[in-house]
N, C-alpha and C positions, 0 to 999 in steps of 0.2 A: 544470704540464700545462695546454695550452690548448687551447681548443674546437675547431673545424670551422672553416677557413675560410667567409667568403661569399665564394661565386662572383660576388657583385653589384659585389663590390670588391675580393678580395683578401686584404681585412682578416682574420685570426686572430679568432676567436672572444674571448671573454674569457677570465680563467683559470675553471678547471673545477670549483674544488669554494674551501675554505679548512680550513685547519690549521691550530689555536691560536686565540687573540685576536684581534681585528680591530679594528685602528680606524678612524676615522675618513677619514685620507690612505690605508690600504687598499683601502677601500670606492671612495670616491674614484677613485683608479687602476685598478682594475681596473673601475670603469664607463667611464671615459675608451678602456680598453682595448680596448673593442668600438665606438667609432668613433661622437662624439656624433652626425655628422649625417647616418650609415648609416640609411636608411630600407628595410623591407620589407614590403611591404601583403599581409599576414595573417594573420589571427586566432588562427589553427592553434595556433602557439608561445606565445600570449600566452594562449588557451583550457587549454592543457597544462598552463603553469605555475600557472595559477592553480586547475587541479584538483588537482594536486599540493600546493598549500597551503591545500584544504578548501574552495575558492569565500571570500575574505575577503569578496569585494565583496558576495555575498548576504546578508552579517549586516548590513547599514545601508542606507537608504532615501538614494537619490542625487538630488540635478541637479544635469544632465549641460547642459554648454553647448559652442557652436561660431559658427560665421560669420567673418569678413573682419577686423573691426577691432574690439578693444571688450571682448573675451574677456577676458583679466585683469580690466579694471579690474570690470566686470560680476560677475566672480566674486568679486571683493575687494569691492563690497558686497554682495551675498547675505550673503555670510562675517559679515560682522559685523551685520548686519538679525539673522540668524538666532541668532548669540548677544546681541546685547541681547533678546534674547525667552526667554532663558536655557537654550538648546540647548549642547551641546557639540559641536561642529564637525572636519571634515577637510576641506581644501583641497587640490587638485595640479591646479597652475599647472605650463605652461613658456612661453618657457623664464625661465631665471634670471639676475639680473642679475650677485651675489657669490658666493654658492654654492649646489651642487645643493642643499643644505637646504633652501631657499626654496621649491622645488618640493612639499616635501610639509610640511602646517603644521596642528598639532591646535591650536583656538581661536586660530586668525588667528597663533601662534606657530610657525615654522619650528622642525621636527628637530633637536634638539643635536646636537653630535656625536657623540656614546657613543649615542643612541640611535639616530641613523643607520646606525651603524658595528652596534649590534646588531640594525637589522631586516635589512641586508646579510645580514650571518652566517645569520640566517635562511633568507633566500631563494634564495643562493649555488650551496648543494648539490643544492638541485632546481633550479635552472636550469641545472647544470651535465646534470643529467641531458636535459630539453628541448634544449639544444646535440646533446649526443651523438647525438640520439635523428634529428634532422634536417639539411636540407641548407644550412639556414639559422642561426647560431647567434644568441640572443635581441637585441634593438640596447637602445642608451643607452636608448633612448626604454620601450621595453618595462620592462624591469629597472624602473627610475625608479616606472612604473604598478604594478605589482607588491606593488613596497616601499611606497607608498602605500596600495594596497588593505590589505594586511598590516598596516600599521602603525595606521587606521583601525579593521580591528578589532578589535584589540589595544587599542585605547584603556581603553572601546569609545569611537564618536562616537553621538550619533544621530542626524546627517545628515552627507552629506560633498558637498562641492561640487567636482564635478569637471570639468577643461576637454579638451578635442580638442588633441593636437597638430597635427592638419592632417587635414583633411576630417572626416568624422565616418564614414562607411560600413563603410571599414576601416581605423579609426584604431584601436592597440590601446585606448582606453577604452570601446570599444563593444559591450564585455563586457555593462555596466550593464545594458541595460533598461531605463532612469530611470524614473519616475511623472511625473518635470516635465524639463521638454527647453526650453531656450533657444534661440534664435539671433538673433545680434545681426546688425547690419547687414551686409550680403555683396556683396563686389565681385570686381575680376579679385586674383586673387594667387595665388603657386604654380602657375600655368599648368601647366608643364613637367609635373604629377603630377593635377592636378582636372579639367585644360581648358581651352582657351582663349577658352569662352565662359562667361556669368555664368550661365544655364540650367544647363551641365555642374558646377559649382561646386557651386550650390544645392541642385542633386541629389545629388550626392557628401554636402555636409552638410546634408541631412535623412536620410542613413540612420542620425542616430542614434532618428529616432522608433522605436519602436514602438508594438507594440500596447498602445491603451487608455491612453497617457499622454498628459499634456495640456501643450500648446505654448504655448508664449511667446515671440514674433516682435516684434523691433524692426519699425518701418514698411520696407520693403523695394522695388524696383522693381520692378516686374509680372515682372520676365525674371527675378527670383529665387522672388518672391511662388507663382510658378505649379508649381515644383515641389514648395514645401513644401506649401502646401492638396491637392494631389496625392497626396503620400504620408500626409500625416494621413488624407485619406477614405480609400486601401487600407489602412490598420493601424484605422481606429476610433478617429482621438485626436480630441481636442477642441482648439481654437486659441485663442488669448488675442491679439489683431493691434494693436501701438500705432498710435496714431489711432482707432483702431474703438471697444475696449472698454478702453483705457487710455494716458495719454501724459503729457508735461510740458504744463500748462494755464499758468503763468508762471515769467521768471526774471528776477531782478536780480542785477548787480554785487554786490559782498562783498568783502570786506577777506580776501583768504586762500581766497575761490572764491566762489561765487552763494549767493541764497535762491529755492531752488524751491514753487512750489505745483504739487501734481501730484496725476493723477485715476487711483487707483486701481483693484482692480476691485471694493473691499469700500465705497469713498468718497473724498471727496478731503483731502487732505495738506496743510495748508498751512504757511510757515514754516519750512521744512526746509532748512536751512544744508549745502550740501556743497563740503566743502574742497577742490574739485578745477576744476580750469579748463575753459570750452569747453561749448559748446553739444550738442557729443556726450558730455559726461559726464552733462549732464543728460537725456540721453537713454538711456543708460546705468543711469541712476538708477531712469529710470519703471519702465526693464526688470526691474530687478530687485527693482524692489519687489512688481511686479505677480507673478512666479514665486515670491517668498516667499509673500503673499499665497494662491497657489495652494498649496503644500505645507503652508500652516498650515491652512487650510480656510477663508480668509476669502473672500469676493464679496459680493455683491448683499446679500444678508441679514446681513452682519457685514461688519466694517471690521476692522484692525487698529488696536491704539492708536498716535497720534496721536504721543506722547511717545517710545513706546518707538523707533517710527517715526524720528525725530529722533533721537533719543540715536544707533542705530543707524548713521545719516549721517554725523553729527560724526565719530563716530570712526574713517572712510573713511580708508586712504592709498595710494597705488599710485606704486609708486617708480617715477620713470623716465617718467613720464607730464606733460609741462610740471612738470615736479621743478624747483624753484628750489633752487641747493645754493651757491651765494656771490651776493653784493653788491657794489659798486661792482667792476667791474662786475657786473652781473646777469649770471649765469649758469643759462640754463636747458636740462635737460636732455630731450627728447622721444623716446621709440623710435619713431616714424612711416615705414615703410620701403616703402608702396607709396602709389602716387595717392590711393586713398580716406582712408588715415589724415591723406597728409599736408594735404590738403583741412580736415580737421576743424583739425588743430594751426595753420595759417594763417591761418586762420578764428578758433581762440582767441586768438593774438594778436593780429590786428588788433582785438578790439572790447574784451578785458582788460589790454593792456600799451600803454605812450606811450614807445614806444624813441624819443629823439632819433638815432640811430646803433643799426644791429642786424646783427653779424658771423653767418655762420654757417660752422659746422665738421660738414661734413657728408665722411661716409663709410658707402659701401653695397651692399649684396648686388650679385655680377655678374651675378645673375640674375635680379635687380627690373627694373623697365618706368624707369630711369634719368632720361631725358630727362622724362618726364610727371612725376617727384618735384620735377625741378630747376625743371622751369618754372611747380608752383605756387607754390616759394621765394621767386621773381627779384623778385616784386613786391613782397619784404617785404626783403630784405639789400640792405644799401648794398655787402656784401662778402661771399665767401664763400671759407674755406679748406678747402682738399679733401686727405685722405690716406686711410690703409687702418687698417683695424680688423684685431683680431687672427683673424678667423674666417677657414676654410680657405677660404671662397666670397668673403670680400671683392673686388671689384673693384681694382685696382692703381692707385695715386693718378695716374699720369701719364697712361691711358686714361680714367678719371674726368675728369680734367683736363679733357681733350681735349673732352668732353662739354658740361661747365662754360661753358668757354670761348664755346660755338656757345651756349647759353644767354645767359650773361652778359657778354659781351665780354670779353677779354684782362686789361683794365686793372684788373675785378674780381675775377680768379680767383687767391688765390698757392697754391702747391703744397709742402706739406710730408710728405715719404716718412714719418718719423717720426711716433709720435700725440703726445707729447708737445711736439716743435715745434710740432705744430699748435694745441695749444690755448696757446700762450705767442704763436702769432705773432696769433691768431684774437682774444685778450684786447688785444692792441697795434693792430691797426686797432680794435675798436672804442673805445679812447679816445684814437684820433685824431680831433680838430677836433669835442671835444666841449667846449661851452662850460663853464665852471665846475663844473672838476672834472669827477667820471663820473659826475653823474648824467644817468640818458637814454643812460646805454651798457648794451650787451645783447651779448652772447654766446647763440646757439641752437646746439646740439651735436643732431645729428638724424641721421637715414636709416637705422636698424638699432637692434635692441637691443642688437648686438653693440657697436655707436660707445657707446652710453653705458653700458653697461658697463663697459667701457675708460674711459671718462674718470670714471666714478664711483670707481674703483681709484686714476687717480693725481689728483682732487681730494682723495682721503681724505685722502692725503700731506702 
């Protein structure tokens, strides 16, 4: 038996209830069933369900992040800042790169499967009922938040770090209420659903302030800056603003990422090793250390330790993020999928890598700003091979092409339908006319997290 259709697309509801065991590829399929990238902006069904399973989300103390670019990696240190300080933690991230697991993770560890598969079973029966109940039946994206908040306090955690699938206002995880509220840096993205200007955006994601919680703002552009100071003075929050009252004060190169000194808001940090590439990580970092710092109770008059601080850093990882995953050649994989990310990833390679030769294999949303992705790349690819990722919104490699081509001339663009070709032909230019051997050859696999997803599936191979 299956839900309600949505009117928005068509699509059949999920199934309505379960009967027997469940496992894992169950659970699995029948969230697949209701249409990963069916969106509906309202609270409504995602407030039902979660009364219907007791309010999980009010048994643990949240933050709640949002913004443009930054989001994971931002919440994957929190994540771990907060258990070196010996908290036990919830995480829910999207999207995912290998399995929806990844999406929901008690101490930095993703969901098994059996216990996926039993917070499903869980949830199941009462979302079947919320289908029934309305005109809209629950999407991917809901279910997912749910099984999260559920499975959180069921632990129990004593804090869960949680992300915005897209805007914050009426994103279903704006259930929370947080006490501490992020937002990392904010530019154009998702148009088609926020707005086409960076005002409309910012606005959209500062509804997840509310009242009396206290913010934590990457440095920001006055046309973003102006709606969040806005809606903190109508709700009563306090702001925490990097550059102002917190930021990275130094960085160097590192064998494996940088060493930061950074001014928190309890003191400053110095010697802090993060395994992660790019000047927006380290910006990244300030961010979240300064919102840790807010939820432990540190500022002015207390500091956080120093060590733990560290320790916390070190053991940073965010897949998919300048992921280096093979050698000769280099192979690195980046999800960068609009202007602003890809600015940052361009930016980390130019000043941390010495490609003699740098291929890129790029494939990306039909509904990304295209042309403005391609033309921060051109300056860094000797080459670049273009095809289609597996998502329903990929752009078509031969229209991509087409793109490419007005970017980078003819005689740099080759076009592979297949993903597979493309990373076998993208590994062959670049160790072409690479002197001795491959070293100084580089593969960049970018424009989506859907592209390296895909290639992280058949490099596993």
């Amino acid at each position: 038996m299956s839900g309600p259709a949505d009117p928005g697309t068509g699509r059949p509801g999920a199934p309505a209830g379960v009967a027997g065991p469940v496992t894992f590829a169950d659970a699995e399929a029948a969230l697949l069933a209701r249409g990963n990238t069916r969106m509906v902006f309202d609270l409504d069904r995602i407030t039902g369900l979660l009364e219907l399973l007791g309010d999980p989300q009010r048994s643990f103390p949240s933050i709640h992040l949002t913004g443009t670019n930054g989001k994971t990696s931002t919440a994957r240190m929190i994540d771990a800042l907060l258990q070196a300080h010996g908290l036990h933690t919830g995480r829910f991230t999207s999207p995912h790169l290998e399995t929806v697991r990844e999406r929901v993770a008690l101490d930095g560890v993703p969901l098994d499967e059996e216990r996926f598969a039993a917070v499903y079973a869980e949830v199941a029966p009462l979302a079947a009922l919320v289908d029934a109940a309305g005109s809209h039946a629950l999407t991917y994206f809901e279910m997912t938040v749910a099984m999260a908040f559920a499975a959180f306090a069921d632990a129990p955690v004593d804090v869960a770090v949680i992300e915005v699938g897209l805007g914050g206002a009426e994103d279903a995880t704006n259930v929370l209420q947080a006490p501490v509220c992020v937002l990392t840096p904010i530019g154009l993205d998702h148009t088609e659903w926020l707005g086409d200007r960076v005002s409309d955006i910012a606005d959209a994601k500062a509804g997840i302030i509310h009242d009396g919680a206290t913010v934590v703002t990457a440095a920001q552009d006055d046309e973003a800056a102006e709606p969040i100071l806005r809606r903190c003075a109508e709700v009563g929050a306090s702001v925490a603003r990097e550059g102002g009252e917190f930021g990275v004060i130094g960085r160097e190169l590192a064998f494996g990422g940088q060493l930061l000194s950074l001014q928190g808001l309890g003191g400053r940090y110095d010697e802090v090793f993060l395994p992660l590439h790019g000047a927006h990580q380290a910006q990244n970092a300030a961010v979240a250390l300064a919102a840790v710092e807010v939820f432990l109770g540190a500022g002015s008059r207390r500091a956080l330790d120093a060590d733990v601080v560290r320790e916390g850093f070190a053991r940073v990882s965010t897949p998919g993020r300048l992921e280096r995953v093979r050698t000769a050649p280099t192979i690195l994989l980046d999800g960068a999928h609009n202007p602003h990310g890809m600015a940052a990833t361009v930016a980390a390679i130019q000043e941390e890598f010495t490609f003699r030769r740098l291929v890129g294999l790029v494939s990306v949303l039909a509904d990304k700003d295209v042309p403005a992705v391609l033309d921060l790349l051109e300056p860094i690819l000797d080459a670049v091979v273009v095809t289609r990722n597996s998502a329903e919104r990929a752009m078509p490699a031969a229209a991509l092409a087409e793109v490419a081509r007005e970017v980078f001339g003819p005689e740099r663009v080759t076009v592979r339908a297949a993903f597979a070709d493309a990373i076998e032909a993208a590994v062959a230019l670049a160790e072409e006319s690479v002197d001795s051997g491959l070293a100084g050859a580089g593969v960049l696999v970018t424009g989506s997290v859907v592209t390296v997803a895909d290639a992280r599936k058949l490099l596993a191979r």
